[in-house]
Each structure stands twice: as structure tokens, then as C-alpha cells.
C-alpha positions in Angstrom: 100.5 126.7 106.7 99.0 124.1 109.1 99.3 120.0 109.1 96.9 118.3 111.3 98.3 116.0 114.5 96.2 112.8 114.5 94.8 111.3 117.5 95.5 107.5 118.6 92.3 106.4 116.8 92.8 108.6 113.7 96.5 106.9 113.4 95.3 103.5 113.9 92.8 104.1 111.1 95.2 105.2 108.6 97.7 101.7 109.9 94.4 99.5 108.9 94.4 101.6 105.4 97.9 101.1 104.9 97.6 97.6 105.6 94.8 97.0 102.9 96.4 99.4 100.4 99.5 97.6 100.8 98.0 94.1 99.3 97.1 95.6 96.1 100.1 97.8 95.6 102.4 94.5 95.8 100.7 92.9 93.7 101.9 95.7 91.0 105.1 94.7 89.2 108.4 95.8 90.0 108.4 97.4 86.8 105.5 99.3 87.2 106.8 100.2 91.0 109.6 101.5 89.5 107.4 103.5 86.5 105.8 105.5 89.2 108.4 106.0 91.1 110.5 107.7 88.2 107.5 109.4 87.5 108.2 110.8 90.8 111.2 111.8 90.2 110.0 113.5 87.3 107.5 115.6 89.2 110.2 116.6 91.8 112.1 118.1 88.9 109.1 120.2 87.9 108.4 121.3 91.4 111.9 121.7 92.5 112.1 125.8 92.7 108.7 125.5 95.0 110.0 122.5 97.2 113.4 124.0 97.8 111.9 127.5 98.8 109.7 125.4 101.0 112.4 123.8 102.4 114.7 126.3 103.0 112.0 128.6 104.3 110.5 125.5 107.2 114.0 124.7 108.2 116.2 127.7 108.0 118.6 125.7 105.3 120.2 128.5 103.0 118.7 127.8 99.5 121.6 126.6 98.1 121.9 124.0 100.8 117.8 123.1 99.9 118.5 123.0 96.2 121.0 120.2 96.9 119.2 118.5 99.4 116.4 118.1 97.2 118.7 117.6 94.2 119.5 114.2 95.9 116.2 113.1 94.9 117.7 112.9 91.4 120.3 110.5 92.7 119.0 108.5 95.1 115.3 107.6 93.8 116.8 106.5 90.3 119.4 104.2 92.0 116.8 102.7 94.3 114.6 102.3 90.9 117.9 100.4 89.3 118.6 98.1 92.3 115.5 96.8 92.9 115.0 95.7 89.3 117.8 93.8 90.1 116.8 92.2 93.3 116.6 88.6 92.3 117.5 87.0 95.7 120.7 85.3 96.9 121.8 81.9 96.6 123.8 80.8 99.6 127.3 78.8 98.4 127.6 75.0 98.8 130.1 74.4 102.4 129.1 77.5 104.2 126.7 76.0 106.0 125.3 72.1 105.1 127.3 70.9 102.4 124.4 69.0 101.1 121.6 71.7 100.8 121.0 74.6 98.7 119.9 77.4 100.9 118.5 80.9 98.7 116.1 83.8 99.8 113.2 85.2 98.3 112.3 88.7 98.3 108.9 89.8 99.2 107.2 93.3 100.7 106.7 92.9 104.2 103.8 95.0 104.8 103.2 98.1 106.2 106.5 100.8 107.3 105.9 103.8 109.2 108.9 106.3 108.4 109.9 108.8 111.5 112.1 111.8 109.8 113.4 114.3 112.0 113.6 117.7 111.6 117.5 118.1 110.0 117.9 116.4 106.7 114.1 115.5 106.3 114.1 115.4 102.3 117.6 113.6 102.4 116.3 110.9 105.2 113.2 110.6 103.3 114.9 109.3 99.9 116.4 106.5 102.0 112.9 105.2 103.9 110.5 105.9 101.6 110.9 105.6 98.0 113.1 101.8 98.7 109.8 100.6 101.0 107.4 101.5 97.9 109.7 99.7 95.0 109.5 96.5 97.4 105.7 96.5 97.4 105.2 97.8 100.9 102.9 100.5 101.9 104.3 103.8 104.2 103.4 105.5 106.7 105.0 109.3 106.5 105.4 111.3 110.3 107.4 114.2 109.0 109.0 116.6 112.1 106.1 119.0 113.4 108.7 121.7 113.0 108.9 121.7 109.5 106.5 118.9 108.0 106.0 120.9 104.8 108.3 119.7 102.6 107.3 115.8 103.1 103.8 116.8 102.7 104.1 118.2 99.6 106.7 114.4 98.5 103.5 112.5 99.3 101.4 114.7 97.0 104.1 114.1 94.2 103.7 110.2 94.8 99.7 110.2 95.0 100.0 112.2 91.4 102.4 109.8 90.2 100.2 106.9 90.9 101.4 105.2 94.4 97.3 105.0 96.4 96.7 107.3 99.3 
């Protein structure tokens, strides 16, 4: 199979897309973030025979070692779902810095994230880029290895049929 390498231009289209999609999917609730993103999940579990074989055949992993790599999708996506639904800010105590203030943060999407995996644990570094930048209402850029880009390709798919915009 074949992926195509983008040129400078064709790159900084796709930033200016992911900028503008990235206003409208924040505006989604964290709730429904986290929908699609279990929905995800779900579709990773229904594909998980084809996405190990791809993995294991693009990376020379042993299938056992691309079942559980992909297994971790399982874990890691559904704990990233929990935690964000949780993520109500922090309140900074009294005395640690001016005794008279109250200091707390606010957590917002902070646009567009471009996500460089490498070429060793791709579906493993993925879970922990991807799927937390999308359940904070930012947009992602994917740049899988060109040795073995197959796997993520076929991720992105998943989300676009689970409902995150391409």
C-alpha cells in the first residue's frame, strides 16, 4: 500500500483546516467528545484482527506483540474518556502564594496539535497524543512514521467513522 508525502503548501493547507475544524469541534461538549471517542474504541474492537495483522505485518512486531499493542487502545482511550470528564480545573490553596487571593485555572482546547509518532510503538504513542488532544476540544494533526504509516491511517479512519471531522 502507498500514503502520500505532502508538500510544504499541501501541509500548510491542511494546518489552516485544522485550525477552522478545531473551532467547531470545541464547541462540542465533553460529553459528546467523549461519546465519539468510545465509539472509537468500539470500532477498534471490531477491526482489531485487521489492525493488528497490519501492524505486525508494517513493523515486523510478532502478532502477539500487535494484539497487545493495539489491545492498549482498550485501556488507554477509556481512561482518557474518564479523566477528562472529570477535568474541572484546580483551585490553588490560600498561603501558597498571596494569602489574600484565590488563584484557580480554567481548562480550555488550545487549538491545533500536530502529533509526530515514530516508527516503534506507533499505535501505543498514538493513544497518548491523540485521543487526550480530541477529548480537550483541540483539533490533530497525524504524521505517522513513513516506514510503517498504515496502522495510524487506518486509527484516523476509525475516528472520521465515529464522528471526529476530517
Amino acid at each position: 500500500d502507498t500514503v502520500p508525502s505532502l508538500s510544504k503548501e499541501e501541509v500548510d493547507i491542511a494546518v489552516d483546516y485544522a485550525y477552522e475544524a478545531q473551532k467547531g469541534w470545541a464547541k462540542r461538549s465533553v460529553v459528546e467528545r467523549c461519546e465519539i471517542l468510545t465509539k472509537f474504541v468500539e470500532l477498534v474492537r471490531r477491526d482489531r484482527d485487521d489492525l493488528a495483522k497490519t501492524l505486525s505485518d508494517e513493523t515486523g512486531k510478532p502478532i502477539r506483540e500487535a494484539y497487545g499493542e493495539i489491545d492498549n487502545i482498550f485501556i488507554g482511550v477509556p481512561a482518557y474518556v474518564e479523566k477528562v470528564k472529570h477535568e474541572y480545573g484546580n483551585v490553588v490553596p490560600r498561603g501558597t502564594e498571596k494569602e489574600k487571593t484565590l488563584q484557580y485555572t480554567v481548562q480550555q482546547p488550545l487549538g491545533v496539535m500536530v502529533a509526530i509518532i515514530p516508527f516503534n510503538f506507533p499505535s501505543d504513542i498514538f493513544i497518548n497524543k491523540i485521543p487526550p488532544a480530541l477529548l480537550m476540544g483541540n483539533s490533530a494533526i497525524l504524521k505517522p512514521a513513513s516506514v510503517n504509516p498504515l496502522t495510524l491511517t487506518k486509527y484516523v479512519e476509525l475516528l472520521v467513522e465515529a464522528g471526529v471531522p476530517m
